[in-house]
Structures are given as structure tokens and as C-alpha cells.
Z-matrix of the N, CA and C atoms (Angstrom, degrees):
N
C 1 1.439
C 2 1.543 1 109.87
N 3 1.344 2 117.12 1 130.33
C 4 1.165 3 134.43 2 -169.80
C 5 1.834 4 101.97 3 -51.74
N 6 1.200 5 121.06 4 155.83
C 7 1.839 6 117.82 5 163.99
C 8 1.840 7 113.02 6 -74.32
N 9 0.970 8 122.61 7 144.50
C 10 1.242 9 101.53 8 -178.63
C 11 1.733 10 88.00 9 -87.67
N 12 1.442 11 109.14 10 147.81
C 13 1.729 12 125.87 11 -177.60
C 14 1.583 13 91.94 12 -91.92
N 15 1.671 14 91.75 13 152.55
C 16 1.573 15 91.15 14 157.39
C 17 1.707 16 117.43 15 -94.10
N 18 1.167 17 110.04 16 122.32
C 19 2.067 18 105.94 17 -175.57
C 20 1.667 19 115.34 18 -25.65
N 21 1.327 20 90.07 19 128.84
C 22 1.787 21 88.36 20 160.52
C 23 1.504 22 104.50 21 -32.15
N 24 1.728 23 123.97 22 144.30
C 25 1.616 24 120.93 23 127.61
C 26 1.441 25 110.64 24 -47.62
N 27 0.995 26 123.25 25 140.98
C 28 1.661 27 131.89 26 157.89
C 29 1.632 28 92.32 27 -64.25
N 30 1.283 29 105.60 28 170.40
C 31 1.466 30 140.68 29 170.75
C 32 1.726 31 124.23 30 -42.67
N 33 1.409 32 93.26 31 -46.03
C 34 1.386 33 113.13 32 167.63
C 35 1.633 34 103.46 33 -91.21
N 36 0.919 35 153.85 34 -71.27
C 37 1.403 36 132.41 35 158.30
C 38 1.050 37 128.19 36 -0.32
N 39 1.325 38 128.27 37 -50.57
C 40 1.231 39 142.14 38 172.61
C 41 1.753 40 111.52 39 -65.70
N 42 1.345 41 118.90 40 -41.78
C 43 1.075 42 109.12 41 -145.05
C 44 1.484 43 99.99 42 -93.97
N 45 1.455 44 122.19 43 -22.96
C 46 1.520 45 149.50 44 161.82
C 47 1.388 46 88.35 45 -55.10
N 48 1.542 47 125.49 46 -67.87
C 49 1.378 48 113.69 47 -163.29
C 50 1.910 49 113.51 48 -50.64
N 51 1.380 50 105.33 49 -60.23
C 52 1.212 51 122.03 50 -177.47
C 53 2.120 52 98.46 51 -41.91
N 54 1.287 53 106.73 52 -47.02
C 55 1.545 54 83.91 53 -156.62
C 56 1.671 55 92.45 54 -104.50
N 57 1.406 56 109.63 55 58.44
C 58 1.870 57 121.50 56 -177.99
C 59 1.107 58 116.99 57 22.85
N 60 1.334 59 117.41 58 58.12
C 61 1.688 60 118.77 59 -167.96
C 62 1.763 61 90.09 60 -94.12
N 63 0.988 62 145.25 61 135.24
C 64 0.977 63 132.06 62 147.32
C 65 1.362 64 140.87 63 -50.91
N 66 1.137 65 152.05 64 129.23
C 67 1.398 66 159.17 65 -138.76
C 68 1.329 67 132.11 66 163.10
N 69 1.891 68 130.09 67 152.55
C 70 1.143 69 122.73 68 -173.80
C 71 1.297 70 80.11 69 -127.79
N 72 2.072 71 113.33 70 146.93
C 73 1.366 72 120.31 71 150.56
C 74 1.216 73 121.17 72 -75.15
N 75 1.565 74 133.79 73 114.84
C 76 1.140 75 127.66 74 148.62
C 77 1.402 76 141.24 75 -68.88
N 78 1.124 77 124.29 76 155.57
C 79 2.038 78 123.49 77 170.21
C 80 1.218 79 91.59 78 -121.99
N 81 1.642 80 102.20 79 95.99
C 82 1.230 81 93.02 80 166.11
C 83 1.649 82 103.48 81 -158.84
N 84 1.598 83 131.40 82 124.05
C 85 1.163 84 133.51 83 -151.22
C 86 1.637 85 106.29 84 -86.38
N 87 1.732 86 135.12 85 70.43
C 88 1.438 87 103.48 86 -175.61
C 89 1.200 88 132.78 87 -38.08
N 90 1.102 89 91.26 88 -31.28
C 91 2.037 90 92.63 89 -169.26
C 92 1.497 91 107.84 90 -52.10
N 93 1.272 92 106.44 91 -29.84
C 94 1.666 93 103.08 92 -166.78
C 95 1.576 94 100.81 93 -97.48
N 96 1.521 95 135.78 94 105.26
C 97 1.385 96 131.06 95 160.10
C 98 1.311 97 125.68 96 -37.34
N 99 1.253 98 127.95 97 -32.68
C 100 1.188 99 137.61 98 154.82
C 101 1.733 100 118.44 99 -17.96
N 102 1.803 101 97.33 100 -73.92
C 103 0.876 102 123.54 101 -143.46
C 104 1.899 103 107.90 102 -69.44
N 105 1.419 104 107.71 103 -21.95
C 106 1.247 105 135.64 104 -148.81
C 107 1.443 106 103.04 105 -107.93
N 108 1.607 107 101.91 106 17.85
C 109 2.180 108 94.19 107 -169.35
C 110 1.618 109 119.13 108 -63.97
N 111 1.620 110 106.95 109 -23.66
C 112 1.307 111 128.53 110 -175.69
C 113 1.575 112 113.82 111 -66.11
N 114 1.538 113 98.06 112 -19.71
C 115 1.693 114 75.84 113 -171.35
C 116 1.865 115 90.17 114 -147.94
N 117 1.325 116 101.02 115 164.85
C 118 1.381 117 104.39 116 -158.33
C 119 1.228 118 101.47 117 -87.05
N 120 1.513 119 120.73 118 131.57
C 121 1.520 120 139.85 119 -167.18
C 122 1.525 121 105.17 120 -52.14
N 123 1.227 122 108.16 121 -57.94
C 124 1.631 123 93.68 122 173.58
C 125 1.333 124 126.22 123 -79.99
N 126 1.310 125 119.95 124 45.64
C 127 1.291 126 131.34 125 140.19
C 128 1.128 127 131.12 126 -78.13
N 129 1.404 128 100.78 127 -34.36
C 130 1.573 129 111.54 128 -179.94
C 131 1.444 130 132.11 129 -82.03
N 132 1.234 131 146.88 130 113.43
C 133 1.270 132 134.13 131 -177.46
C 134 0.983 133 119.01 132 -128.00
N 135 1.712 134 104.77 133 142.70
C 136 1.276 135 117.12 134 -175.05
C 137 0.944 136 119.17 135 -103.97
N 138 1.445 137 132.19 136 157.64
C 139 1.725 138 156.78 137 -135.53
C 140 1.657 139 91.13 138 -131.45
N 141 1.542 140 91.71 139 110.62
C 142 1.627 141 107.52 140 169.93
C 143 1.821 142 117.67 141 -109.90
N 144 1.177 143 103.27 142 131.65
C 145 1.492 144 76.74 143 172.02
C 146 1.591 145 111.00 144 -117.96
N 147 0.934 146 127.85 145 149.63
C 148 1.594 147 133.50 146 176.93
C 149 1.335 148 111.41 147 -117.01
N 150 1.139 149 133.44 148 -160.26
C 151 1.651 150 150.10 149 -172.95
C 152 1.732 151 88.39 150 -162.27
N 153 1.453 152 99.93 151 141.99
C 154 1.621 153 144.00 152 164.51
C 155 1.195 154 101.96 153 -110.19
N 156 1.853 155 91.90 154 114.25
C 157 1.534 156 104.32 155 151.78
C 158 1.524 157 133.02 156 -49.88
N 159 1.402 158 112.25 157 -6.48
C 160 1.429 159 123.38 158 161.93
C 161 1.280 160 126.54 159 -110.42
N 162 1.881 161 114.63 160 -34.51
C 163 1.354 162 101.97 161 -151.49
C 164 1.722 163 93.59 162 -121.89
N 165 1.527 164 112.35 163 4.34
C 166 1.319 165 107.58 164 -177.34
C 167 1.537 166 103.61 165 89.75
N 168 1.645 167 96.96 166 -173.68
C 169 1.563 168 104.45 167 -171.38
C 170 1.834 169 104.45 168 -66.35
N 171 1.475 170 108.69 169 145.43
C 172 1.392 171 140.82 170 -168.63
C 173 1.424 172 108.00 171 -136.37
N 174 1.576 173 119.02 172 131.27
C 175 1.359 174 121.79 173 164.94
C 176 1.370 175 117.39 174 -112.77
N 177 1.313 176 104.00 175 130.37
C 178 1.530 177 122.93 176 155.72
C 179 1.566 178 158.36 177 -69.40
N 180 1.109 179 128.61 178 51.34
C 181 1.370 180 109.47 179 -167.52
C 182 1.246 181 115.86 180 -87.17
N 183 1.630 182 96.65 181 178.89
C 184 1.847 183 109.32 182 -161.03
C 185 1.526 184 106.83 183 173.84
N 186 1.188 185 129.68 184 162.81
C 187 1.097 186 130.87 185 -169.46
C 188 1.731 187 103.00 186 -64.82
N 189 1.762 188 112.43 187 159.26
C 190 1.761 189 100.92 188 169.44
C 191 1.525 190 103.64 189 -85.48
N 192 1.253 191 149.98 190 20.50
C 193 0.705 192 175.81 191 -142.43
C 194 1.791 193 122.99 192 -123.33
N 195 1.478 194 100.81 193 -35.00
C 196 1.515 195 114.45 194 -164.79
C 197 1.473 196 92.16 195 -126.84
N 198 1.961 197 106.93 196 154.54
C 199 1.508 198 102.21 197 147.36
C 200 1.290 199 113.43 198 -113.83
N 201 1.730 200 87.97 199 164.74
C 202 1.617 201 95.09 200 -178.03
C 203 1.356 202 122.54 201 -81.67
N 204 1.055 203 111.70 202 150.53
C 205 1.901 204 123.24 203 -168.26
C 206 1.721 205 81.36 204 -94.67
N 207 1.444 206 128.17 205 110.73
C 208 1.125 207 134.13 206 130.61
C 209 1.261 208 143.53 207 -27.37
N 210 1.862 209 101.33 208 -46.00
C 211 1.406 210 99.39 209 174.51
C 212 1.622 211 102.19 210 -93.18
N 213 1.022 212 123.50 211 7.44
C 214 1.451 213 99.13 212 -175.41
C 215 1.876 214 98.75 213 -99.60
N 216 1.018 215 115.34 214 -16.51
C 217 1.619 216 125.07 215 -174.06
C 218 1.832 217 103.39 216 -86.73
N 219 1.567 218 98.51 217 -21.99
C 220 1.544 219 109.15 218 162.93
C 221 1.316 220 128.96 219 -45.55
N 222 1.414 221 87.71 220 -43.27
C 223 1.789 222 124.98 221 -157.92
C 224 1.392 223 112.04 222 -74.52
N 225 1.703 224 99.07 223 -74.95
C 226 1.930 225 113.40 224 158.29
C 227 1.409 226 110.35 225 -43.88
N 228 1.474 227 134.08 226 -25.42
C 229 1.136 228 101.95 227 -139.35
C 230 1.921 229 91.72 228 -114.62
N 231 1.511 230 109.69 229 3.05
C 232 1.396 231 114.54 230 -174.15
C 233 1.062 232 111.58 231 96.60
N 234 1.676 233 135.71 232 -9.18
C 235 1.539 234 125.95 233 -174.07
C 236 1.252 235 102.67 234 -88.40
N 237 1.619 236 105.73 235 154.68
C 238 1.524 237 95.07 236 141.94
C 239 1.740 238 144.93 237 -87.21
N 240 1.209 239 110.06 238 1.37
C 241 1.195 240 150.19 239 149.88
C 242 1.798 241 139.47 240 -154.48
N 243 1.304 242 112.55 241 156.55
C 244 1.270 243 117.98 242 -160.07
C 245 1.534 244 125.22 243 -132.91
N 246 0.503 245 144.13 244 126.46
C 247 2.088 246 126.65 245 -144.42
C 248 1.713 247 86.76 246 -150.71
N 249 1.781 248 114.99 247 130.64
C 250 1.367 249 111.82 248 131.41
C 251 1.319 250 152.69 249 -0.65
N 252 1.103 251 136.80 250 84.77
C 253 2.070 252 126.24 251 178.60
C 254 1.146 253 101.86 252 -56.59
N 255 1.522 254 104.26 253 138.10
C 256 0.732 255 106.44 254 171.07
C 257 1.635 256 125.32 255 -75.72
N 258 1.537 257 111.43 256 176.38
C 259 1.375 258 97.83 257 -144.52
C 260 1.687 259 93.65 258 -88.93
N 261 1.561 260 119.63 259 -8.65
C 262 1.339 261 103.26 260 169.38
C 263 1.597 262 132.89 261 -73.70
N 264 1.467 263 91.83 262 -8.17
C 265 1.282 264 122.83 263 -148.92
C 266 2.068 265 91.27 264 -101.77
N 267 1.057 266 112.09 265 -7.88
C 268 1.498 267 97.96 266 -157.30
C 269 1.549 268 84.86 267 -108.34
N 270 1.286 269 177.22 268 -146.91
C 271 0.953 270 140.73 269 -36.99
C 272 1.900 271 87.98 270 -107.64
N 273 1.351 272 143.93 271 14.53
C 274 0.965 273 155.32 272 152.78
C 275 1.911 274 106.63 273 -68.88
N 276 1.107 275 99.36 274 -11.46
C 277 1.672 276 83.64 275 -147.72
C 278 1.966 277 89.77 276 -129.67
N 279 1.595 278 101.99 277 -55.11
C 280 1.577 279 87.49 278 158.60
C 281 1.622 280 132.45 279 -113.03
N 282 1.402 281 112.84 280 25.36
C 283 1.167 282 130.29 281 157.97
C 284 1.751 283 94.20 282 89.79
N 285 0.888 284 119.60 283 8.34
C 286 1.581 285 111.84 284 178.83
C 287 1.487 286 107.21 285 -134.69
N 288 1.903 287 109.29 286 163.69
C 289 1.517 288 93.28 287 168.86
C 290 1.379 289 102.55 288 -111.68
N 291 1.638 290 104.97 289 -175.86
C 292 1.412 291 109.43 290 170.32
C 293 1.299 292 122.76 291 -12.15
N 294 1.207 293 107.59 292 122.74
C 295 2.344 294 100.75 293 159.94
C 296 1.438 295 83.50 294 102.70
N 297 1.195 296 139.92 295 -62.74
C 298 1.202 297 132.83 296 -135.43
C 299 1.862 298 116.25 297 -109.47
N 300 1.805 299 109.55 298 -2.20
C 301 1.175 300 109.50 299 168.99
C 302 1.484 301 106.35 300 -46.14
N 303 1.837 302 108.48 301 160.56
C 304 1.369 303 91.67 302 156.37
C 305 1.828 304 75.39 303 -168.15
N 306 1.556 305 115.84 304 167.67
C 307 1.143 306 130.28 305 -160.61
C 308 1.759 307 103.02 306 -84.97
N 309 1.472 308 127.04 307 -23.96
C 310 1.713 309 99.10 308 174.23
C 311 1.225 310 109.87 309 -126.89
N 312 1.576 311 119.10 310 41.68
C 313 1.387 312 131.46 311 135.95
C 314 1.412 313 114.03 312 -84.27
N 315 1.690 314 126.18 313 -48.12
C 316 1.374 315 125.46 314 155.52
C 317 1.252 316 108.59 315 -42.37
N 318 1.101 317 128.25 316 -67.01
C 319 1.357 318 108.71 317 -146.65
C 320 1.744 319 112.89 318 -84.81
N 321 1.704 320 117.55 319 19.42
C 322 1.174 321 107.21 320 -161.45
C 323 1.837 322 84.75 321 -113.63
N 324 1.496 323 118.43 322 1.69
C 325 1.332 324 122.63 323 178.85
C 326 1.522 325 115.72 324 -117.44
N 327 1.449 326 107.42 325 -19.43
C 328 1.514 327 112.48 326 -171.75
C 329 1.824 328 104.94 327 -142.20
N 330 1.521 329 126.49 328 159.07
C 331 1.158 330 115.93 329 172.28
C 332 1.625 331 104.45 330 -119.19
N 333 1.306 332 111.73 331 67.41
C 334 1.289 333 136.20 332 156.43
C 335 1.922 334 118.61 333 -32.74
N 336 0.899 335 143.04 334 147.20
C 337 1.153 336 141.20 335 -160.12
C 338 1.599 337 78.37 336 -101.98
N 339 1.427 338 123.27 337 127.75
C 340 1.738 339 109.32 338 166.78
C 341 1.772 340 105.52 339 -114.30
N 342 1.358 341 110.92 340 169.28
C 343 1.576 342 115.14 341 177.78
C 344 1.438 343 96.32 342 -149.03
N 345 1.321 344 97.36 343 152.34
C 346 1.604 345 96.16 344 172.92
C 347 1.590 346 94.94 345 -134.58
N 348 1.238 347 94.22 346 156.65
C 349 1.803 348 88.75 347 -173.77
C 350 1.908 349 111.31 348 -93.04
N 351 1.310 350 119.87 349 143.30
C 352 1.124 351 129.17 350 -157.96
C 353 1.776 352 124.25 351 -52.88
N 354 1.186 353 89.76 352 1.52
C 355 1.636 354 100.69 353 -159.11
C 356 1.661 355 106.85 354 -87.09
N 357 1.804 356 91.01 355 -33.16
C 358 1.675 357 100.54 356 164.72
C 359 1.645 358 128.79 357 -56.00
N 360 1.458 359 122.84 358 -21.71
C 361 1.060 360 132.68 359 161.69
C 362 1.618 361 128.50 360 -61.77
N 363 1.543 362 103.54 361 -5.90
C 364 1.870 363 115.53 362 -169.55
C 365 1.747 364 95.38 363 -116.67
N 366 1.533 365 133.10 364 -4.80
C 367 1.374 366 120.23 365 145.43
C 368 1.476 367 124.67 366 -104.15
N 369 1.417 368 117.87 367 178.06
C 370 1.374 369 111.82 368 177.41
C 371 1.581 370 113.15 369 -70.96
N 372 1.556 371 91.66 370 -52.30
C 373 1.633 372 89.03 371 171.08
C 374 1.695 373 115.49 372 -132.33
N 375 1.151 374 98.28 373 -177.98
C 376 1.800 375 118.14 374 -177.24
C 377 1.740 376 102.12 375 -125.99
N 378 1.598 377 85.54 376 146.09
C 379 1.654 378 80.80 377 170.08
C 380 1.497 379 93.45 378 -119.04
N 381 1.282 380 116.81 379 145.77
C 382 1.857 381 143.57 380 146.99
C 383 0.698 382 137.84 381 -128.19
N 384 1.687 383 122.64 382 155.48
C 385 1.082 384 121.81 383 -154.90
C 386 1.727 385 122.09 384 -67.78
N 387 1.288 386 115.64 385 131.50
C 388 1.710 387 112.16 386 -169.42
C 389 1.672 388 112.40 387 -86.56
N 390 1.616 389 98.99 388 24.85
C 391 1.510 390 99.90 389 164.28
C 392 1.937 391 101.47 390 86.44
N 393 0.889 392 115.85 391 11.86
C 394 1.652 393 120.58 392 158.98
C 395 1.199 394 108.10 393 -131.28
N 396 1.726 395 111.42 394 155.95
C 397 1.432 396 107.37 395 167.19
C 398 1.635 397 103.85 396 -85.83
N 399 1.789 398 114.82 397 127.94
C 400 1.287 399 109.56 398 174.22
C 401 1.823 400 105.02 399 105.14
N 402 1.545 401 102.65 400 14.03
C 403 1.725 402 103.69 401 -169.85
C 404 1.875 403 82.01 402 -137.90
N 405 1.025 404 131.91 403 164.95
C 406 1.800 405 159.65 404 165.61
C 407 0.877 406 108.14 405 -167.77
N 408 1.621 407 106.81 406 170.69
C 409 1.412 408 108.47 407 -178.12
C 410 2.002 409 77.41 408 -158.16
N 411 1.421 410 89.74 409 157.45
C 412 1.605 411 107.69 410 -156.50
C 413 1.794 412 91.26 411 -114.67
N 414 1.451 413 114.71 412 134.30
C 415 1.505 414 92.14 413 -163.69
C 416 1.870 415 98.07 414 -155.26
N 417 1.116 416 125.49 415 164.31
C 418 1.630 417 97.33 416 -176.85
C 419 2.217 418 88.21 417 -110.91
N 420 1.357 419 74.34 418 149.62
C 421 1.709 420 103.60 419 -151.51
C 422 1.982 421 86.01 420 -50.34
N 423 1.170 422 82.41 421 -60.29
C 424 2.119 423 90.20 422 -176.21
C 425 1.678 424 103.62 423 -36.81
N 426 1.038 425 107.77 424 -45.84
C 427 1.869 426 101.54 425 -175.80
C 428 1.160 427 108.31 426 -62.79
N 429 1.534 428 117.69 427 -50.76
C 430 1.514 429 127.65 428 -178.04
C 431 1.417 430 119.76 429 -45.33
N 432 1.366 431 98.14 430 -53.81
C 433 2.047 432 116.60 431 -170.30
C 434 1.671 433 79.73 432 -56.38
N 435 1.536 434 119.75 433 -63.97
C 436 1.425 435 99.70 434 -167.10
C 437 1.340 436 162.60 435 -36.76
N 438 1.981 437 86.99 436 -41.52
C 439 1.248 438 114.73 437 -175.82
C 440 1.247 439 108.20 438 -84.30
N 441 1.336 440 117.20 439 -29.24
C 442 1.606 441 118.61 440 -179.25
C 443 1.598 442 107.39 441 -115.45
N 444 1.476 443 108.95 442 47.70
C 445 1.561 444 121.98 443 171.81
C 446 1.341 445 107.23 444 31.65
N 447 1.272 446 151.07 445 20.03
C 448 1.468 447 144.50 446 136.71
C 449 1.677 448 135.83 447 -17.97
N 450 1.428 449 96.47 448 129.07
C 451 1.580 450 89.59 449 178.52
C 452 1.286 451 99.56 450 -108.33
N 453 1.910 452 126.73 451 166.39
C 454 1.108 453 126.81 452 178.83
C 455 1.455 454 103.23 453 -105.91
N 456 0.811 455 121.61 454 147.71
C 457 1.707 456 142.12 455 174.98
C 458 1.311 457 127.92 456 -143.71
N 459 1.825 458 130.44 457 167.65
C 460 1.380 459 103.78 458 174.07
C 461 1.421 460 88.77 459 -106.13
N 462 1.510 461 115.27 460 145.25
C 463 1.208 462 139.02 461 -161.63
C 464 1.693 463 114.38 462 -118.66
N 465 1.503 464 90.26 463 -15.98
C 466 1.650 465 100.76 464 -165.29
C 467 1.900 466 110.37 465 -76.48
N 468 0.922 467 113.71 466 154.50
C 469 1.388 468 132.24 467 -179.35
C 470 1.893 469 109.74 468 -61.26
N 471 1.168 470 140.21 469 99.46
C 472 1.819 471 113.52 470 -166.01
C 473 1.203 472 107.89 471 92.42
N 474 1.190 473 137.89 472 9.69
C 475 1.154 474 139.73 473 -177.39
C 476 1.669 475 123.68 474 46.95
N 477 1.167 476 126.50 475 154.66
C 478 1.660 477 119.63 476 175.31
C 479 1.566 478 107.17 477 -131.26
């Protein structure tokens, strides 16, 4: 009988590990509600990326839970508007596809303007995606904004 292995770290695992960020790997698929009964949905946030009519592509986070206010990420972010990549267009542009963006795999290939939305500042930690679909990593938001030069903002749709 085979040993059971412990999983590769993903990429971002590694790279948190390397620069002592503190962090836990999760297996855990957001996309699927299912999958996520253990822990409370707005913990989790997902990594959007858009393009600025001025400043180029921009990332977003925010709970999966919430939507993002466009114009207000317009606003922070220097555009005057801000639109979605498209989805053929996004793992061209931040090196990942769907599910699997996450903010310090971007930012360790591109210097993307990042935001995180303000709400992450009222738990200890956030989970994101660790750059696989079906991989996170649980992390406290203040380390994160740091390492991947992030500002906090409210990002949410209705304000919070």
C-alpha cells in the first residue's frame, strides 16, 4: 500500500512560506458551496481582476459573498471606469484561470494596483485562493495587504 504523501504546497504556499508569512493550506473548493460548510462563507474572498480605463488591469478583493461596486473601485483606484477581463482574456493577463486568481501570485509577476475590501480588517483572518482550483490558504488580511502592497477600501456593492 502506497504511503499516503503530504500534497505539494501550491506556488503561493511556498512563497508565503519562504518569506515567514504566516498561513494555513486549505482543500477547500470555493466555487462549490457545498464544499465550504465548515467555515463561514464570508470568510472567504475572492480575487477579481478588472482593467482601468486609465491605469490598466486592477485587483479586487472582497468577500465571495458580496458584489463588487465597480464604480467605487473606479474611484480608489484612479479610473474613471473599470470593467471585468474578460474571461478569455484573464489567465493571459494574470497568469491564472478562473477560481484560482489570488493576490501574491499576481503580485509576484505583475505590479497590479491591489485593494482589498474593508471588511477584511474586522476578522483575524481571510482565506484566498492559493493559486489552484480546490487549494486556499487562510492568512490575516494585515500581513497580506502588506506583502502584496494592498490598500483597504470598501469595495462592496450598498456599502458596508
Amino acid at each position: 500500500m502506497a504511503k499516503k504523501s503530504k500534497p505539494k504546497k501550491t506556488l503561493v504556499e511556498q512563497i508565503l512560506t519562504k518569506a515567514k508569512i504566516n498561513h494555513v493550506g486549505l482543500h477547500i473548493n470555493a466555487l462549490d458551496e457545498n464544499d465550504s460548510h465548515s467555515l463561514e462563507r464570508s470568510q472567504i474572498y475572492k480575487t477579481l481582476a478588472l482593467t482601468g480605463d486609465k491605469t490598466g488591469p486592477i485587483i479586487g478583493i472582497l468577500p465571495i459573498t458580496e458584489h463588487l461596486s465597480e464604480k467605487k473601485l473606479a474611484k480608489i483606484s484612479g479610473n474613471k471606469k473599470v470593467s471585468m477581463i474578460p474571461l478569455k482574456d484573464l489567465e493571459k493577463t494574470t497568469g491564472y484561470i478562473h477560481g484560482a486568481n489570488n493576490p501574491v501570485g499576481i503580485r509576484q509577476k505583475h505590479h497590479f494596483p491591489i485593494f482589498i475590501d474593508q471588511s477584511a480588517l474586522e476578522r483575524e483572518n481571510i482565506i484566498v485562493s492559493a493559486g489552484e482550483i480546490g487549494r486556499s490558504v487562510q492568512i490575516n488580511a494585515k500581513d497580506l495587504a502588506t506583502f502584496v502592497d494592498a490598500s483597504f477600501a470598501d469595495l462592496q456593492e450598498n456599502g458596508s
